[in-house]
N, CA, C and O atoms as a printed pandas DataFrame, in Angstrom:
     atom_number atom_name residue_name chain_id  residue_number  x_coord  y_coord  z_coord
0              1         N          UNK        A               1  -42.757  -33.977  -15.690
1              2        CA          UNK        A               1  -42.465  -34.631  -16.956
2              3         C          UNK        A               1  -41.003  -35.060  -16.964
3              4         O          UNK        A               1  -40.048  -34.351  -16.646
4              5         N          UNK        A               2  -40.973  -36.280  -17.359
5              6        CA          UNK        A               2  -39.247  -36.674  -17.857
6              7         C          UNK        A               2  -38.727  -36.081  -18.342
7              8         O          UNK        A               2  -39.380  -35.130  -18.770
8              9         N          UNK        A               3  -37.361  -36.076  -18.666
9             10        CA          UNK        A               3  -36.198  -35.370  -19.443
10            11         C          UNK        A               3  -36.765  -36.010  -20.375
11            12         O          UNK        A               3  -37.381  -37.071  -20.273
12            13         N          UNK        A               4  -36.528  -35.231  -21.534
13            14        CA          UNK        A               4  -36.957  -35.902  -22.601
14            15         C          UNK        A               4  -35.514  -35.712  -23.936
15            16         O          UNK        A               4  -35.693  -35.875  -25.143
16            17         N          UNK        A               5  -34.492  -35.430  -23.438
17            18        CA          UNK        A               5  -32.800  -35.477  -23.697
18            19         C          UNK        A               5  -32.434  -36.666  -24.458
19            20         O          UNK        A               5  -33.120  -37.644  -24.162
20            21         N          UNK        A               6  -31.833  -36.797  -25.067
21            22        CA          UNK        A               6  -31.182  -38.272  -25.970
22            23         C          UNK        A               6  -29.588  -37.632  -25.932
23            24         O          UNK        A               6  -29.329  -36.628  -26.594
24            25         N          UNK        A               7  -28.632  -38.255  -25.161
25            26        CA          UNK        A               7  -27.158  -37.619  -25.002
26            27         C          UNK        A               7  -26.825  -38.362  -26.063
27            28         O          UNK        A               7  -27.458  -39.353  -26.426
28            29         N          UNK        A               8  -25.525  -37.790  -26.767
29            30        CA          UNK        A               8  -24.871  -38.174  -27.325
30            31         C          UNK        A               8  -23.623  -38.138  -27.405
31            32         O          UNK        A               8  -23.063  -37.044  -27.477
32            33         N          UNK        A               9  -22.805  -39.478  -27.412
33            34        CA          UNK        A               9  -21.180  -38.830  -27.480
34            35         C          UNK        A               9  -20.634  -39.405  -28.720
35            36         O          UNK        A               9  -21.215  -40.425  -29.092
36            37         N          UNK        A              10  -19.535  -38.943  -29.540
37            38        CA          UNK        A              10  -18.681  -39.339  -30.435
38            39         C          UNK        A              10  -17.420  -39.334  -30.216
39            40         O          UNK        A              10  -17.010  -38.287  -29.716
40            41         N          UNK        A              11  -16.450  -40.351  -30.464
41            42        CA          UNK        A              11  -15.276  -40.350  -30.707
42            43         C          UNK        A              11  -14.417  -40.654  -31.785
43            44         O          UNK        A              11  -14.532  -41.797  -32.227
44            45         N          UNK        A              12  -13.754  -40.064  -32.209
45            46        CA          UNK        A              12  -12.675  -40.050  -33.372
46            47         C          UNK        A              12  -11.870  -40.073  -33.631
47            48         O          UNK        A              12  -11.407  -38.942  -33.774
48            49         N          UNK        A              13  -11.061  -41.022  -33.897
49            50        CA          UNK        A              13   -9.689  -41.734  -33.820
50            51         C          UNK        A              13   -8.980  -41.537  -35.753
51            52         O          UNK        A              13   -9.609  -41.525  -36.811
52            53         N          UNK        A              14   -7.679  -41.430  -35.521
53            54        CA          UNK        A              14   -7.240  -40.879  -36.819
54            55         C          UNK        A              14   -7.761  -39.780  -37.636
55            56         O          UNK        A              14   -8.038  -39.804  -38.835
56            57         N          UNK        A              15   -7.846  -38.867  -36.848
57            58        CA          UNK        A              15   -8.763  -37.975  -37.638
58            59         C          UNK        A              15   -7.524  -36.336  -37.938
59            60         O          UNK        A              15   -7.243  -36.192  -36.748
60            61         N          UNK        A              16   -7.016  -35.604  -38.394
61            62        CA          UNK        A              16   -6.491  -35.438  -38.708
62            63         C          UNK        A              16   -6.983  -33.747  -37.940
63            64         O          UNK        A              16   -8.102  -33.236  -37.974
64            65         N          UNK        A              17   -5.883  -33.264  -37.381
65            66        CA          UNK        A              17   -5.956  -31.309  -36.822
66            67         C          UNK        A              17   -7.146  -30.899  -37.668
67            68         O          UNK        A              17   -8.159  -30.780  -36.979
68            69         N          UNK        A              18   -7.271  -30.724  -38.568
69            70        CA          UNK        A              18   -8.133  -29.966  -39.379
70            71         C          UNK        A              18   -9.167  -30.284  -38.944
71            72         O          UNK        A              18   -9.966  -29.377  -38.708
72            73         N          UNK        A              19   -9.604  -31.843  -38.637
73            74        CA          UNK        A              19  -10.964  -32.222  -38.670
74            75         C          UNK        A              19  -11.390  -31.250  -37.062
75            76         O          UNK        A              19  -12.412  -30.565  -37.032
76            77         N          UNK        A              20  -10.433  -31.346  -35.826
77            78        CA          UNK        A              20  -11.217  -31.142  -34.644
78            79         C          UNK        A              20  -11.159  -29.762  -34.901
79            80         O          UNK        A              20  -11.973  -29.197  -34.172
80            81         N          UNK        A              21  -10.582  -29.014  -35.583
81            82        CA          UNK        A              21  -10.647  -27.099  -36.080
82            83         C          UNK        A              21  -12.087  -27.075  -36.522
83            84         O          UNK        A              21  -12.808  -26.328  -35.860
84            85         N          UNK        A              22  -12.595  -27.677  -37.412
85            86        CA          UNK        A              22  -13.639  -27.933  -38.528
86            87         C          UNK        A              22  -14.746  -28.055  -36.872
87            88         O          UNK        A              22  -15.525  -27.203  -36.445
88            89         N          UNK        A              23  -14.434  -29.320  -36.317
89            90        CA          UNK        A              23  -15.982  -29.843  -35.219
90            91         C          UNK        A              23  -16.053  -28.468  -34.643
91            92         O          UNK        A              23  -17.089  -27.828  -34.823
92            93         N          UNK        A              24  -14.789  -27.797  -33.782
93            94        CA          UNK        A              24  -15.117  -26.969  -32.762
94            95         C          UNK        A              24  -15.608  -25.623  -33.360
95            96         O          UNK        A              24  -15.970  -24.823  -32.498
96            97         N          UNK        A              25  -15.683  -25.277  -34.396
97            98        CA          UNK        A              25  -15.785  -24.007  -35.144
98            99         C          UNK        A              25  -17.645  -24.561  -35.172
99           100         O          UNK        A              25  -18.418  -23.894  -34.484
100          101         N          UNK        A              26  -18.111  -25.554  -35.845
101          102        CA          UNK        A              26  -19.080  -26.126  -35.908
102          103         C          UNK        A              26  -19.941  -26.213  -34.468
103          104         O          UNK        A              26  -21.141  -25.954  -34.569
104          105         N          UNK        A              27  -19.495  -26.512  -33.312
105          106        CA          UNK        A              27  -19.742  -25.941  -32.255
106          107         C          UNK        A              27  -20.028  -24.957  -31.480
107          108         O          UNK        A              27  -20.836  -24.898  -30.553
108          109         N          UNK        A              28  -18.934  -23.750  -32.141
109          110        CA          UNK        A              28  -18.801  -22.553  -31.427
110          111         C          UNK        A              28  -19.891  -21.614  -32.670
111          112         O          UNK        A              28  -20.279  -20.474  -32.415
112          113         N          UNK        A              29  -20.260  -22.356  -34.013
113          114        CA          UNK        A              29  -21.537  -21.856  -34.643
114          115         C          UNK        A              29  -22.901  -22.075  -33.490
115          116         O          UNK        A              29  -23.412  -21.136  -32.880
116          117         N          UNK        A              30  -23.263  -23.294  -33.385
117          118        CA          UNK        A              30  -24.438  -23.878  -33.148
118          119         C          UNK        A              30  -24.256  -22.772  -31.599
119          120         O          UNK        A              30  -25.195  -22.064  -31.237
120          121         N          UNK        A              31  -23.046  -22.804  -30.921
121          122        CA          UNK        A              31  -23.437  -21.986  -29.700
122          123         C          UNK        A              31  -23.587  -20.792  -29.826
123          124         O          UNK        A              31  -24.100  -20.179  -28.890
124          125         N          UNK        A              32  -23.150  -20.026  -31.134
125          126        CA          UNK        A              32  -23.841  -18.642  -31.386
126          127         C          UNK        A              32  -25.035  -18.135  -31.380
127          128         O          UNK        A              32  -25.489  -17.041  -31.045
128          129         N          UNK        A              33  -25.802  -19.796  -32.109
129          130        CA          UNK        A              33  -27.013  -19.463  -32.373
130          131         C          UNK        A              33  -27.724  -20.268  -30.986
131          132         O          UNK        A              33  -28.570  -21.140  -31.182
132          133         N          UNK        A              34  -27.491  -20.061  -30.217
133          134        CA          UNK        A              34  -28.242  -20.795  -28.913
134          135         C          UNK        A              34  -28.603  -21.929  -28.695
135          136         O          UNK        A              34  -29.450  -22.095  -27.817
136          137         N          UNK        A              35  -28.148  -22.913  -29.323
137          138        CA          UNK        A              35  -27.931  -24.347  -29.118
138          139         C          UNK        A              35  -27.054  -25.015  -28.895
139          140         O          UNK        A              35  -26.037  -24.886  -29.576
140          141         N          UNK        A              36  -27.119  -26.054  -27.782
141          142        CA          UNK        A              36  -25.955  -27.110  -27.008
142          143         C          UNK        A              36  -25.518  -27.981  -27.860
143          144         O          UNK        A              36  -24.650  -28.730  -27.413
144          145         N          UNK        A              37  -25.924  -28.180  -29.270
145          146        CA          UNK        A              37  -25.604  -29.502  -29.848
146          147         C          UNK        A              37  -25.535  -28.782  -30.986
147          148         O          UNK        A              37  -25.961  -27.627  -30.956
148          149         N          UNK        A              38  -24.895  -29.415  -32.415
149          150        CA          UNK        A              38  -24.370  -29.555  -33.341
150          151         C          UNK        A              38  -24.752  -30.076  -34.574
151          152         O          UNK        A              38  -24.950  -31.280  -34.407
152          153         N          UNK        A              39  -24.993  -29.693  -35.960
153          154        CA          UNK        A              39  -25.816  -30.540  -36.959
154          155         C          UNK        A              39  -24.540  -31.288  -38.473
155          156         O          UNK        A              39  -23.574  -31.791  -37.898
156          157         N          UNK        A              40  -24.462  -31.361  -39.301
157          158        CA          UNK        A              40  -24.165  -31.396  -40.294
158          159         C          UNK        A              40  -24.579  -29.895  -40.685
159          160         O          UNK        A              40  -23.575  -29.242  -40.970
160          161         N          UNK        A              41  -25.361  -29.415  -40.747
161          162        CA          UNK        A              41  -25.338  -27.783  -40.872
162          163         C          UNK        A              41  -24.396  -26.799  -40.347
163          164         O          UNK        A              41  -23.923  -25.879  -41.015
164          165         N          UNK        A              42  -24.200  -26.987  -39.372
165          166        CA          UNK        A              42  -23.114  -26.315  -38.772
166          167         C          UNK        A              42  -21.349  -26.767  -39.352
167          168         O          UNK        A              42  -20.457  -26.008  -39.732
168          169         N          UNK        A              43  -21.347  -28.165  -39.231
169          170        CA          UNK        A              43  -20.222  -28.310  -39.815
170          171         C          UNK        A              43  -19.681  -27.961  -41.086
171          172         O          UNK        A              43  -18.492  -27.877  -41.396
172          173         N          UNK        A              44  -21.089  -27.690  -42.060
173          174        CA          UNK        A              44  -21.013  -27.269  -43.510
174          175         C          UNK        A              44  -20.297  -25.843  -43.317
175          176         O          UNK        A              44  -19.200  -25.434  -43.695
176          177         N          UNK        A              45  -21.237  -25.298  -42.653
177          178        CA          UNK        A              45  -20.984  -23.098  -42.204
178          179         C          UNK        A              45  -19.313  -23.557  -41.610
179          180         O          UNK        A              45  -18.487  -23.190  -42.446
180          181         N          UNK        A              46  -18.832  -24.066  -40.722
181          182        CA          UNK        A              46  -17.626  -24.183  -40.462
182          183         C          UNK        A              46  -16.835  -24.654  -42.108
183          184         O          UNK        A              46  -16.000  -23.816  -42.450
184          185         N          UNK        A              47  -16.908  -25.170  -42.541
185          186        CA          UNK        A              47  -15.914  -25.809  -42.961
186          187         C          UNK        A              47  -16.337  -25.248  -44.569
187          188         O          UNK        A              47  -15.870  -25.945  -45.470
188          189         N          UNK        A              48  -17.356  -23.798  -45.089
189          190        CA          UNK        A              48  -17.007  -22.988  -45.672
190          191         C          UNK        A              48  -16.529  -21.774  -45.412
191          192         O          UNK        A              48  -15.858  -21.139  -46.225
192          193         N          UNK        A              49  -16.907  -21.274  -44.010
193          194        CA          UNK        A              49  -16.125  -20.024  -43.295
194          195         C          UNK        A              49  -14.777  -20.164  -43.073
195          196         O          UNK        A              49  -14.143  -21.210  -42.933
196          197         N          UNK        A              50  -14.289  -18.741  -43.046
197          198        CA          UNK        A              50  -12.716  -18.863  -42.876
198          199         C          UNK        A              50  -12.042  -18.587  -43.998
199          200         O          UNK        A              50  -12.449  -18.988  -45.088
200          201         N          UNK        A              51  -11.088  -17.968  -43.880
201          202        CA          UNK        A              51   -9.933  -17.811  -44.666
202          203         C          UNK        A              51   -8.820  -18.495  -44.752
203          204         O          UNK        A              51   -8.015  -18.560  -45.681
204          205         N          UNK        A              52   -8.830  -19.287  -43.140
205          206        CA          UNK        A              52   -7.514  -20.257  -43.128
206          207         C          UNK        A              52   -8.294  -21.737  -43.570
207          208         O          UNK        A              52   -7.650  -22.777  -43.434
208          209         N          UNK        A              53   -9.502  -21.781  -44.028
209          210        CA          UNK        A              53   -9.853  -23.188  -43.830
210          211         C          UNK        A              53   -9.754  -24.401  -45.115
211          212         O          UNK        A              53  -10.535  -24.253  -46.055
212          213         N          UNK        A              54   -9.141  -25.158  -45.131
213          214        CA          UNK        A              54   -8.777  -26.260  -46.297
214          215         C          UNK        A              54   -9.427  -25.963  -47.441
215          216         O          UNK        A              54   -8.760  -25.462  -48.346
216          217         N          UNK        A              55  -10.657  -26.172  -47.618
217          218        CA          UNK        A              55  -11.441  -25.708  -48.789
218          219         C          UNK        A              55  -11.121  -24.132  -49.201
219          220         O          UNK        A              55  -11.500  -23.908  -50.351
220          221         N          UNK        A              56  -10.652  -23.240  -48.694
221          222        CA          UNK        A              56  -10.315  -21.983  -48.475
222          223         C          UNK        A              56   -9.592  -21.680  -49.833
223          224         O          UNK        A              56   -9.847  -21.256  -50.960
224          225         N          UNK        A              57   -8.175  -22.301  -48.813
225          226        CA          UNK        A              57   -6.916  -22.621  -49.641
226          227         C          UNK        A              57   -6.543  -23.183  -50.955
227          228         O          UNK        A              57   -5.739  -22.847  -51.825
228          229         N          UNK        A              58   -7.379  -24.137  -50.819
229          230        CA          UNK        A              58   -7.233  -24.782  -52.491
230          231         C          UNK        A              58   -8.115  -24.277  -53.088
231          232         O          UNK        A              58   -7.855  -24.532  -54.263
232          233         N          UNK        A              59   -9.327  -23.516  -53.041
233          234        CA          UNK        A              59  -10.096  -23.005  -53.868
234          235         C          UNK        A              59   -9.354  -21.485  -54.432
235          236         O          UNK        A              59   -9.577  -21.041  -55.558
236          237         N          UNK        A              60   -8.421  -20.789  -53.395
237          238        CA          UNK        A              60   -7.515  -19.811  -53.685
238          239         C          UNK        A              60   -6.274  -20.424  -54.756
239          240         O          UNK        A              60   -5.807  -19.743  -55.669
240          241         N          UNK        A              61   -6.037  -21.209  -54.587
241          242        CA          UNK        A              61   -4.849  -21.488  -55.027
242          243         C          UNK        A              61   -5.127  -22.006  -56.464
243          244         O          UNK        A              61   -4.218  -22.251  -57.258
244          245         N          UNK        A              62   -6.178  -22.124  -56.687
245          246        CA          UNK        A              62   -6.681  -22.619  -58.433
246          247         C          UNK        A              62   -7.438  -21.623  -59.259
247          248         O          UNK        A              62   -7.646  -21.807  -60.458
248          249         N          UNK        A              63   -7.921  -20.378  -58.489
249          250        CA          UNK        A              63   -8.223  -19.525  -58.475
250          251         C          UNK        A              63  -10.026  -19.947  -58.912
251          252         O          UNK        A              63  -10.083  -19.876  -60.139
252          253         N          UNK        A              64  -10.965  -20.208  -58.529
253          254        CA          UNK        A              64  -12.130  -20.942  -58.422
254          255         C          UNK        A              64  -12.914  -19.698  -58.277
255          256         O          UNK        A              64  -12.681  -18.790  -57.479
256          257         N          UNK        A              65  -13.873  -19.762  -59.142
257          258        CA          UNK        A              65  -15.015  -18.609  -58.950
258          259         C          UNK        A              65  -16.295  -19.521  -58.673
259          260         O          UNK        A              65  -16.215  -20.739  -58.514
260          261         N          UNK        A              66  -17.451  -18.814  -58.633
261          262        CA          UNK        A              66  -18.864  -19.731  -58.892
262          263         C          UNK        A              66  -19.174  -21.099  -59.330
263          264         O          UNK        A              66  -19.584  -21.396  -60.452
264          265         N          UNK        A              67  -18.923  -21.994  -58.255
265          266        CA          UNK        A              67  -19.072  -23.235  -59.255
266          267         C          UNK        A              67  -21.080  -23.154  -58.628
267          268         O          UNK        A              67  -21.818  -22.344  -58.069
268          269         N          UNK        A              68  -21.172  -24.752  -59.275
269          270        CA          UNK        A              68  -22.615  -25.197  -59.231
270          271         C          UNK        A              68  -22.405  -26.286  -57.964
271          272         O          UNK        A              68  -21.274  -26.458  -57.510
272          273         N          UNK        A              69  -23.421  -26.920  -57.489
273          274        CA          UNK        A              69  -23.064  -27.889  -56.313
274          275         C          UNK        A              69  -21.954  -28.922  -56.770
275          276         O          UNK        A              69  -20.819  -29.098  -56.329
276          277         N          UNK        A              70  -22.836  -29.725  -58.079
277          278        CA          UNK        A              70  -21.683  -30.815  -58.883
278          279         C          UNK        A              70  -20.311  -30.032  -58.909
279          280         O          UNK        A              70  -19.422  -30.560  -58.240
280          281         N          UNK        A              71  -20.087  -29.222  -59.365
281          282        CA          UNK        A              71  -18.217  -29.007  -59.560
282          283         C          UNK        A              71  -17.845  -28.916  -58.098
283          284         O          UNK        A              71  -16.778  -29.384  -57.700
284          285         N          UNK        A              72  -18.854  -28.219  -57.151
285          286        CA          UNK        A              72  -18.440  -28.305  -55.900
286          287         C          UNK        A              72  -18.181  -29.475  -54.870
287          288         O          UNK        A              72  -17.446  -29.424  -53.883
288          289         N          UNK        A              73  -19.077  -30.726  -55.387
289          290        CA          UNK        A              73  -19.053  -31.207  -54.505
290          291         C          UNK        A              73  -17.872  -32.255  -55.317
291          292         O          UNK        A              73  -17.257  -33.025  -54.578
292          293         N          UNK        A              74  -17.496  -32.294  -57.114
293          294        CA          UNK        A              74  -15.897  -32.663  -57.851
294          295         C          UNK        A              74  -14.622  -32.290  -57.334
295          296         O          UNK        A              74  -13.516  -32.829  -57.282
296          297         N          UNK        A              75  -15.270  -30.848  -56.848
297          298        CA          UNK        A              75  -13.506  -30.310  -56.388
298          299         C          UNK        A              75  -13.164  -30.632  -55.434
299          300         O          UNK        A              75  -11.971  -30.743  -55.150
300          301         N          UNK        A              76  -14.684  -31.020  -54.195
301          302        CA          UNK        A              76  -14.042  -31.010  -52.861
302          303         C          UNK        A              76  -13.758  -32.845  -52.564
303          304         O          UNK        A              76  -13.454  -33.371  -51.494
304          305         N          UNK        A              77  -13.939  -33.381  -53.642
305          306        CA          UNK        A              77  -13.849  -35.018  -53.854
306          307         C          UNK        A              77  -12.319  -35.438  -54.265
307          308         O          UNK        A              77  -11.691  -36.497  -54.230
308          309         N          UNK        A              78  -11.937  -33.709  -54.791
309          310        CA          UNK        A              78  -10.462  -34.022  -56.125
310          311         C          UNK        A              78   -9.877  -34.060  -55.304
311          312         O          UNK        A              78   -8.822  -34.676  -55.457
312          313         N          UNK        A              79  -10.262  -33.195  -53.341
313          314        CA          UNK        A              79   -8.989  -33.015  -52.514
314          315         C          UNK        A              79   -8.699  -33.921  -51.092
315          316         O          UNK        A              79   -8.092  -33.609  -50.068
316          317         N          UNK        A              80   -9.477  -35.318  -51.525
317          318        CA          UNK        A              80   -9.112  -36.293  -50.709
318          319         C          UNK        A              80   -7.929  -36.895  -51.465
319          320         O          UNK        A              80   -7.753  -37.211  -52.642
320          321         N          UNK        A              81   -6.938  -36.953  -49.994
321          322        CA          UNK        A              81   -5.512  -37.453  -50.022
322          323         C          UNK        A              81   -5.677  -38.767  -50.901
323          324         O          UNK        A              81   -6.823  -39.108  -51.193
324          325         N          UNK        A              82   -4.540  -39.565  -51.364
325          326        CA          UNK        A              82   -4.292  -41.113  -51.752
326          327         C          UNK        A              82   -3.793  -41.664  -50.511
327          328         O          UNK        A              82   -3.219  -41.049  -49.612
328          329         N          UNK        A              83   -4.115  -43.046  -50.574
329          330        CA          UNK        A              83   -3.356  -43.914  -49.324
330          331         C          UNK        A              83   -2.437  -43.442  -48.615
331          332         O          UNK        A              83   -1.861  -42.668  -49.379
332          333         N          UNK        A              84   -1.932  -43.409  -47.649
333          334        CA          UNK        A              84   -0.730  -43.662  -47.155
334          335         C          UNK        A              84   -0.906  -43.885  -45.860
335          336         O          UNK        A              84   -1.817  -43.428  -45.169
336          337         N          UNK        A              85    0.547  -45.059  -45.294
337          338        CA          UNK        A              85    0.949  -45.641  -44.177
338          339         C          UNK        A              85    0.735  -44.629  -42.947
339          340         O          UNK        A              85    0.786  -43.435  -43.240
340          341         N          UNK        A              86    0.524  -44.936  -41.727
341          342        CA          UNK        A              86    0.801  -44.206  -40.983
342          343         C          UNK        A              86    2.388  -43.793  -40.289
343          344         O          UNK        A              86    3.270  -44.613  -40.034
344          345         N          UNK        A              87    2.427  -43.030  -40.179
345          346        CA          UNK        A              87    4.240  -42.912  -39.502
346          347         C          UNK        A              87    4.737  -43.806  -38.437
347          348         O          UNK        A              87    5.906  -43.765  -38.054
348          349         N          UNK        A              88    3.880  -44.587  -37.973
349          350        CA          UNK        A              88    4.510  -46.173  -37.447
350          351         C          UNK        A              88    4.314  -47.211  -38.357
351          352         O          UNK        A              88    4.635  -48.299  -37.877
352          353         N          UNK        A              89    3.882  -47.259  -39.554
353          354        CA          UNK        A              89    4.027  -48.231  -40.696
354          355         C          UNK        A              89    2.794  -49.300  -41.014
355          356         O          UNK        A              89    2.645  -50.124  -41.916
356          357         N          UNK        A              90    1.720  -48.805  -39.520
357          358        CA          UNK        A              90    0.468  -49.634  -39.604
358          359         C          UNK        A              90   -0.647  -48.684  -40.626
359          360         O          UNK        A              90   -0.500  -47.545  -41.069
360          361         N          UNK        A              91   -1.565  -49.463  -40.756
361          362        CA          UNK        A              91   -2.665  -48.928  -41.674
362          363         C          UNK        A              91   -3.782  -49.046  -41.075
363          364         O          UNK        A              91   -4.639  -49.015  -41.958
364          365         N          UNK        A              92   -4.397  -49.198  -39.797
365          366        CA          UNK        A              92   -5.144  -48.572  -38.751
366          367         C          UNK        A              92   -6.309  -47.765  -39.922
367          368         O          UNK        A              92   -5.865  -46.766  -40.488
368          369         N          UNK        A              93   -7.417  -48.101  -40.180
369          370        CA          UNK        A              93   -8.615  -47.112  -40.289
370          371         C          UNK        A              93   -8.905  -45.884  -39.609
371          372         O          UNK        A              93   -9.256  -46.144  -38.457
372          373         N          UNK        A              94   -8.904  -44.635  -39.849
373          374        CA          UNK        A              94   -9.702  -43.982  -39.113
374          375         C          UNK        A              94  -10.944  -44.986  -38.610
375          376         O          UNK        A              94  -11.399  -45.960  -39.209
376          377         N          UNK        A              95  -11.418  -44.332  -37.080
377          378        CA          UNK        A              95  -12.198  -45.166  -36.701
378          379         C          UNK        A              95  -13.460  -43.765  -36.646
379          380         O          UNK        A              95  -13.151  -42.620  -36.975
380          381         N          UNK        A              96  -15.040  -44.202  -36.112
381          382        CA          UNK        A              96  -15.972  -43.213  -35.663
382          383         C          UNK        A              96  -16.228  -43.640  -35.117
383          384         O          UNK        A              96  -16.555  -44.735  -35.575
384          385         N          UNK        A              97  -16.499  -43.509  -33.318
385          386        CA          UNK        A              97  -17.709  -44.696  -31.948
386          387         C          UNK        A              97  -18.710  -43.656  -31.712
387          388         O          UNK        A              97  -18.265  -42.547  -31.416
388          389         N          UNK        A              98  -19.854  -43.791  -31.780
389          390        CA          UNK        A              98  -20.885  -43.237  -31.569
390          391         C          UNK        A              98  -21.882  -44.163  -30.353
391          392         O          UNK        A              98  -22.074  -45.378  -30.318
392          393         N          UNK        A              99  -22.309  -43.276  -29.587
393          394        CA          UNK        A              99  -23.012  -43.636  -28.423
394          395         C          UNK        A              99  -23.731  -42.520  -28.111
395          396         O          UNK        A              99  -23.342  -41.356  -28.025
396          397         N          UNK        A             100  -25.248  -43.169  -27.885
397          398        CA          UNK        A             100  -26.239  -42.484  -27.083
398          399         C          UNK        A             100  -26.899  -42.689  -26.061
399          400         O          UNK        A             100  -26.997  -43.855  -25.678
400          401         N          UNK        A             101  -27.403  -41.866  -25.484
401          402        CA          UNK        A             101  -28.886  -42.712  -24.329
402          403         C          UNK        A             101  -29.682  -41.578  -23.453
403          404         O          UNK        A             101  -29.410  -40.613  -22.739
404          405         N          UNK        A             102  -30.941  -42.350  -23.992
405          406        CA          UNK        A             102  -31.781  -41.602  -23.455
406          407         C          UNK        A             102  -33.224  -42.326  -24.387
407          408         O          UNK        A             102  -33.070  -43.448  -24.870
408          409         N          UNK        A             103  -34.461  -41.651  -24.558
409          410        CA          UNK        A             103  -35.506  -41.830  -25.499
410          411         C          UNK        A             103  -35.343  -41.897  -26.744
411          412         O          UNK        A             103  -36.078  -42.698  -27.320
412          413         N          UNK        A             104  -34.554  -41.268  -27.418
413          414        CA          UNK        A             104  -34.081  -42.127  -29.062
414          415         C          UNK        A             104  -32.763  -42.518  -29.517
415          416         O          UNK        A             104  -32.163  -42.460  -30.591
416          417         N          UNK        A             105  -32.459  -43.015  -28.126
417          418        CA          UNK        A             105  -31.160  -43.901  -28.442
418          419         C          UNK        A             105  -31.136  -44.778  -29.584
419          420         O          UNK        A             105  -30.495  -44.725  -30.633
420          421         N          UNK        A             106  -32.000  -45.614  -29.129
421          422        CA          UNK        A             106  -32.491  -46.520  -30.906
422          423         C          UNK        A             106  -32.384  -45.973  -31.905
423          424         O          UNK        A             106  -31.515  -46.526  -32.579
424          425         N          UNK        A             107  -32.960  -44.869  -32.553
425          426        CA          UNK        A             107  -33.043  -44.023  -33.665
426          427         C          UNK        A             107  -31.984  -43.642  -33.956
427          428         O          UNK        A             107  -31.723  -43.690  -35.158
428          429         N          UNK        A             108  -31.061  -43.176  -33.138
429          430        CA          UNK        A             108  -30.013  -42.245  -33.250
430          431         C          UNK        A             108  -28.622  -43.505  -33.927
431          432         O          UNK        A             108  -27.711  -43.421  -34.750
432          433         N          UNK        A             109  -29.169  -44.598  -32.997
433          434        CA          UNK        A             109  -27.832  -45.611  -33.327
434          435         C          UNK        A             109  -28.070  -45.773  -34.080
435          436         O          UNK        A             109  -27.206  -45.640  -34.946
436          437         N          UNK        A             110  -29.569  -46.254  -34.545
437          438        CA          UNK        A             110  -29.850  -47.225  -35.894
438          439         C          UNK        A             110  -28.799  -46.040  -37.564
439          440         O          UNK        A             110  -27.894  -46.361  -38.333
440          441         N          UNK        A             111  -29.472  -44.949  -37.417
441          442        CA          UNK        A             111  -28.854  -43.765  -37.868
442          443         C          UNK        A             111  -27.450  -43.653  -38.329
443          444         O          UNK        A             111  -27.062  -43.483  -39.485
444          445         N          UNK        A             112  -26.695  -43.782  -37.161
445          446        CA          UNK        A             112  -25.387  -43.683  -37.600
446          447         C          UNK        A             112  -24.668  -44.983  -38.111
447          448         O          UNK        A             112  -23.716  -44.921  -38.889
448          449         N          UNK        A             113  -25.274  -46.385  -37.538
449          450        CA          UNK        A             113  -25.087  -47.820  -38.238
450          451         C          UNK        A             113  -25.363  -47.831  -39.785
451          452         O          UNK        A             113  -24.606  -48.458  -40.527
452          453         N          UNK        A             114  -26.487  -47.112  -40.292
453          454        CA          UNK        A             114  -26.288  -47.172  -41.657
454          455         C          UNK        A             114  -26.104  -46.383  -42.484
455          456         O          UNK        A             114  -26.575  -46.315  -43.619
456          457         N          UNK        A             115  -25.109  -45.465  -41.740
457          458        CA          UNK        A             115  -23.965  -44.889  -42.525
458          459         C          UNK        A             115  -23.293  -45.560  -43.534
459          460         O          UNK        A             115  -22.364  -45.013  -44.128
């Protein structure tokens, strides 16, 4: 029987320390639990675990008990930055390149295109 595998790679440009702390923690979940690859699930468990982790901090620092999803998903909306230049003076997008291949390459691209 064929591999029946769909690889995937991502790259991420402007993305800020926190974010590759956040992927690899999200990684080093999914490899706890015996899998090579990575979900939006995992990145969620990363990026509420921790004591040092962004959401951590500002939820300490306002002193935040029990919210509901809505206040949760208000507060964690309140703590995206405003504009600013980059420290060479360009304004460059974060970028995302996503690439696959294998048997649901199609699916997978179509997927992340209509993001």
């Amino acid at each position: 029987m064929p591999d029946q595998h769909t690889d995937t790679s991502t790259t991420i440009t402007g993305a800020a320390p926190s974010v590759a702390v956040a992927l690899q923690r999200a990684a080093d979940i999914a490899a706890e639990h015996g899998r090579n690859w990575f979900g939006v699930e995992d990145l969620l468990a990363a990026l509420l675990t921790g004591s040092t982790t962004p959401l951590h901090v500002h939820w300490q620092r306002r002193g935040l008990a029990a919210l509901s999803f809505t206040e949760l998903r208000d507060f964690a909306t309140s703590l995206v930055p405003v504009e600013s230049p980059r420290r060479d003076g360009t304004r460059e997008p974060a970028k995302v390149a996503f690439t696959a291949s294998g048997p649901l390459e199609a699916e997978y691209t179509a997927l992340v295109e209509q993001a």
